[in-house]
N, C-alpha and C positions, 0 to 999 in steps of 0.2 A: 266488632267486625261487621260489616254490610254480608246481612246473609245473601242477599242478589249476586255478590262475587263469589260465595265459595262454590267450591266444586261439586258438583251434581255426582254421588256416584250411587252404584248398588241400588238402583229406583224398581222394587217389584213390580214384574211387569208381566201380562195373563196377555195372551190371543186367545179370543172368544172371536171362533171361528161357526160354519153352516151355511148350509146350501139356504136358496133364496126361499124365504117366508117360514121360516123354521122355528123364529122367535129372538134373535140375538137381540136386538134394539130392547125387546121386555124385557130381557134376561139385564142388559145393563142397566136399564132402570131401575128395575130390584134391587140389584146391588147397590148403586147410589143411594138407595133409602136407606142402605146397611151402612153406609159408609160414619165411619167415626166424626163425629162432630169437629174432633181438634185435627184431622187432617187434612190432605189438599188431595182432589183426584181429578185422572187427567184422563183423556180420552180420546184416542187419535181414529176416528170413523171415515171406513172410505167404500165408496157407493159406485155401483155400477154405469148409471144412467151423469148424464152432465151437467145436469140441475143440482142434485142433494138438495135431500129435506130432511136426512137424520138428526143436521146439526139443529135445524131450527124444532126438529120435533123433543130433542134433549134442551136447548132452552127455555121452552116454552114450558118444562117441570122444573128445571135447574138451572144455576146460575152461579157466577164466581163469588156472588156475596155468599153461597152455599158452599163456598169451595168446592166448587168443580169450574173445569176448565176442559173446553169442548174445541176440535179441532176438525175439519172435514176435509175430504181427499176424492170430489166427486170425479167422474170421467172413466170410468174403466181401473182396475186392478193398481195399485200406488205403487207395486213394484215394477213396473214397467219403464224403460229408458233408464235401466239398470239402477234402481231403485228411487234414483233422485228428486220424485215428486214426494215420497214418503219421508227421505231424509230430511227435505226442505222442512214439508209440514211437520214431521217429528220435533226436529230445534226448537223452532219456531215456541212448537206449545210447551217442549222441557223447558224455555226460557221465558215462558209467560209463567207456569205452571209452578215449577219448581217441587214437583208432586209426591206425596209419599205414596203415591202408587198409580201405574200407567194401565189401564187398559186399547189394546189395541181389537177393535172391530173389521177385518176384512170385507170384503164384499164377498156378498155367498157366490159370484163367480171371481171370486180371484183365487191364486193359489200360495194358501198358507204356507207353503217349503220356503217359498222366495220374499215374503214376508219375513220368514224366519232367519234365513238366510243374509240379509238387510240388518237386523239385530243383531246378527250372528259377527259382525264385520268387526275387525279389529277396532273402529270409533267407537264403539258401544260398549267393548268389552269391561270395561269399567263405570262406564255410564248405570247401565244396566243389568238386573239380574234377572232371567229370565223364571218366573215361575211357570205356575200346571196352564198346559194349552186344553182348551174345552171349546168340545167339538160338538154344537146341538145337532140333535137328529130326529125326525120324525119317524117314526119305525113304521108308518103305512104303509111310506114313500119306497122301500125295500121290495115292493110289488110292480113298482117301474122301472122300467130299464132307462128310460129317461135320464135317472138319477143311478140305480147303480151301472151302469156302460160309460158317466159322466167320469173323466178322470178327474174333475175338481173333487166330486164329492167322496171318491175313493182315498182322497190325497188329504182330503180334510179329517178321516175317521184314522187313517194310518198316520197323521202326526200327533195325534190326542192322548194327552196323559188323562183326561176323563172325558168319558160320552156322555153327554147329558138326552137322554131319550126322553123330550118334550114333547106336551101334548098329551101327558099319559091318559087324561081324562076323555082322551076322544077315540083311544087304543080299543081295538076286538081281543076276544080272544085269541092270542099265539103270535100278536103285533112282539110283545116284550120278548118272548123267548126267541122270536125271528131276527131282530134286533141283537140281543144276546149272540147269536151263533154266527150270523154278517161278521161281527167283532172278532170274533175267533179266525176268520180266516182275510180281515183285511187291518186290523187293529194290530198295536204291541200288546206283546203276553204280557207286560204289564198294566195294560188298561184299565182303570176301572169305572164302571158303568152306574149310573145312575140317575132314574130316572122322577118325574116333578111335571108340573102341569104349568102353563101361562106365564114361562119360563122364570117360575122361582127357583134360583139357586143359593143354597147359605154361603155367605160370607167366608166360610173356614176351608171350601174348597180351589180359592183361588190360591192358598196357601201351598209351601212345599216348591224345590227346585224341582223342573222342567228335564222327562227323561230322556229328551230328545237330544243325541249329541253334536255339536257343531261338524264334527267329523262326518257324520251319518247324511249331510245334508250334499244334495248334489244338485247344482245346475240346470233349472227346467227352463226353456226358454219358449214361450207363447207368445204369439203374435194377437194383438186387439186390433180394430177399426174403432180409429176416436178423432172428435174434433181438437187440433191442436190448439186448442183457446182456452182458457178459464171465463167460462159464460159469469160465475160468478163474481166476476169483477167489470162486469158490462152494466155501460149504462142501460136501463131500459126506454126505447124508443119510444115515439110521437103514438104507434100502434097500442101500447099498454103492456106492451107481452115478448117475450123470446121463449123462440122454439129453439130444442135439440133434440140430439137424435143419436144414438149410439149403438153399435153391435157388434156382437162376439160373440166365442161362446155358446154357441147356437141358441143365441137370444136376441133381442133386441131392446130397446128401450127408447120411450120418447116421454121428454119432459116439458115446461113449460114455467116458466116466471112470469109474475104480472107485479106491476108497481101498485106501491101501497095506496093506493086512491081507488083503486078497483074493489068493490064491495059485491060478494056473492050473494046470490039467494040459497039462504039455507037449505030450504025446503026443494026447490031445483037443484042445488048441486049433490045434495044425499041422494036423491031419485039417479041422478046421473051418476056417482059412483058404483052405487048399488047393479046399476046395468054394465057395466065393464067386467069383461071377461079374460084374463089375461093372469099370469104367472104371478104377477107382485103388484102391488098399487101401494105406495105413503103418496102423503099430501098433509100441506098446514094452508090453512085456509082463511082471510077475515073476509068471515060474513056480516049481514044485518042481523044473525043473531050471537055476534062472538065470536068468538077464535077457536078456531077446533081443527086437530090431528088427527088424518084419516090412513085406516092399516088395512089393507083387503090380500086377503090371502085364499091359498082355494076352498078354507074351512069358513071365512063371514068378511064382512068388512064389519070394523072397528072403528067407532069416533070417540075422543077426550076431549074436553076443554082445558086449554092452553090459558096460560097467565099472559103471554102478551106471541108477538113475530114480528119481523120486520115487514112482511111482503108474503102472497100466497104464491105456492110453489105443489108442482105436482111432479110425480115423477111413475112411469109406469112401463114396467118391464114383460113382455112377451115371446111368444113365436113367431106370432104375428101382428102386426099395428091394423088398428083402424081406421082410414080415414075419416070417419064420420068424428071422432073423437073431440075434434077440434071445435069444429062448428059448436057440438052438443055444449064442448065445455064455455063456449064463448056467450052461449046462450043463456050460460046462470048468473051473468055479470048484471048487477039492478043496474037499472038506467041511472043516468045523472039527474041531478034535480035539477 
């Protein structure tokens, strides 16, 4: 029998959920290095701003001759327009994928219920089995009202069958146990908590049915500001480059694509990340010295060297945008020869 025709059912499936810069993108990297050699894993990432660079920053370690299979859902929250950008992309990659097990990545502002909710629907109910949802958290961040007055991030620790309290290496004294008691009064009494650094998570906790019940799940309805396009499937123009722009959420975000002819200065555009001041920064980048994945969170910015990308791509979420940004980043582009 053509395994392509049989029916897809029962596909273990985790939401690794968190608010923005928390560590989820680490966290599923880690895992993929856990992943079982003999099976297929699948990955449906969906990103705030309307660039996306998670897909090309999971390529650029992974790939389907590794069996993994990566899927992206940029532009604001995949549940949105009653869920159908999610279902699209969801198909799409269970029919490329065919996966013994799905991870689904939120966008640290979108809201996991309605994520869940989307799963939850009668097309899935045999498709899918929904394992443990895991909800990273930085236990500092419990000191801003920013993040606990945010209903995402309350909505993210109260659907969690485990907390993962990441970061622990950069925790003070009474971070853990402040974290701990947050959970008592916004978590299930069945939670449990667990805490790791640079978001390693073992393999064995993705394991285990999901305590959240379909019944339990009610109707949230949030409104976004997005461009109704997929920049991602745009040509890139005569200019080198497409801007976007996105907001919600009490954030905002501004991205940028450039065509793969365009070669950064290394050494100029690490100066220029490094000066960015803003909520969240990824980027994949080909410079004149390689190809490298940039992570800037409010604790450092981070660079990897990448195996390969199609195209450099930035993407950077805020309160406030900079004008100068633009100019600055245009400026790291080497000359033509």
């Amino acid at each position: 029998m053509n395994k392509t025709n049989e029916k897809l059912t029962a596909i273990p499936t985790n939401i690794i959920t968190g608010f923005l810069g928390v560590g989820k993108t680490s966290s599923i990297l880690h895992l993929l290095k856990s992943k079982p050699n003999d099976e297929r894993w699948a990955v449906l990432v969906n990103e705030f701003g309307e660039i996306g660079v998670d897909g090309s920053l999971f390529l650029g370690q992974h790939n389907e001759e590794q069996q993994v299979f990566i899927h992206e859902v940029p532009g604001g929250c995949m549940c949105c327009a009653a869920g159908l950008p999610m279902q699209i992309a969801l198909n799409q990659l269970l029919r490329r994928a065919r996966p013994h097990r799905l991870l689904i990545e939120p966008t640290g502002l979108g809201h996991p219920i309605e994520v869940m909710e989307v799963l939850a629907a009668d097309y899935y109910r045999e498709v899918l089995s929904i394992e443990k949802i895991i909800t990273l958290v930085d236990a500092r961040q419990l000191d801003n009202t920013r993040y606990t007055e945010h209903q995402t991030f309350n909505q993210q620790i109260a659907i969690a069958d485990i907390i993962v309290g990441n970061k622990q290496d950069l925790y003070q004294t009474g971070h853990q146990a402040q974290l701990e008691d947050y959970a008592k009064t916004k978590a299930s009494p069945e939670v449990d908590i667990f805490f790791t650094e640079q978001g390693k998570i073992p393999i064995n906790l993705l394991h285990g049915t999901t305590g959240l019940s379909a019944h339990s799940l009610h109707h949230h309805h949030h409104q976004e500001e997005t461009i109704d396009k997929n920049l991602n499937d745009d040509c890139i123009p005569a200019s080198g480059y497409i801007k976007a722009v996105n907001q919600g959420e009490g954030f905002r975000s501004i991205g940028w694509r450039f065509a793969p002819t365009e070669v950064f200065s290394h050494q100029k555009l690490f100066a220029f990340l490094n000066s960015i001041i803003a909520e969240r920064m990824k980027a994949v980048f080909i410079t004149d010295n390689g190809i490298y994945g940039y992570n800037l969170t409010s604790d450092a910015l981070t660079e990897i060297e990448l195996d390969d990308c199609m195209e450099s791509r930035i993407e950077i979420i805020a309160i406030e945008l900079s004008e100068r940004w633009e100019n600055q980043l245009l400026a790291c582009i080497e000359a033509a020869d």
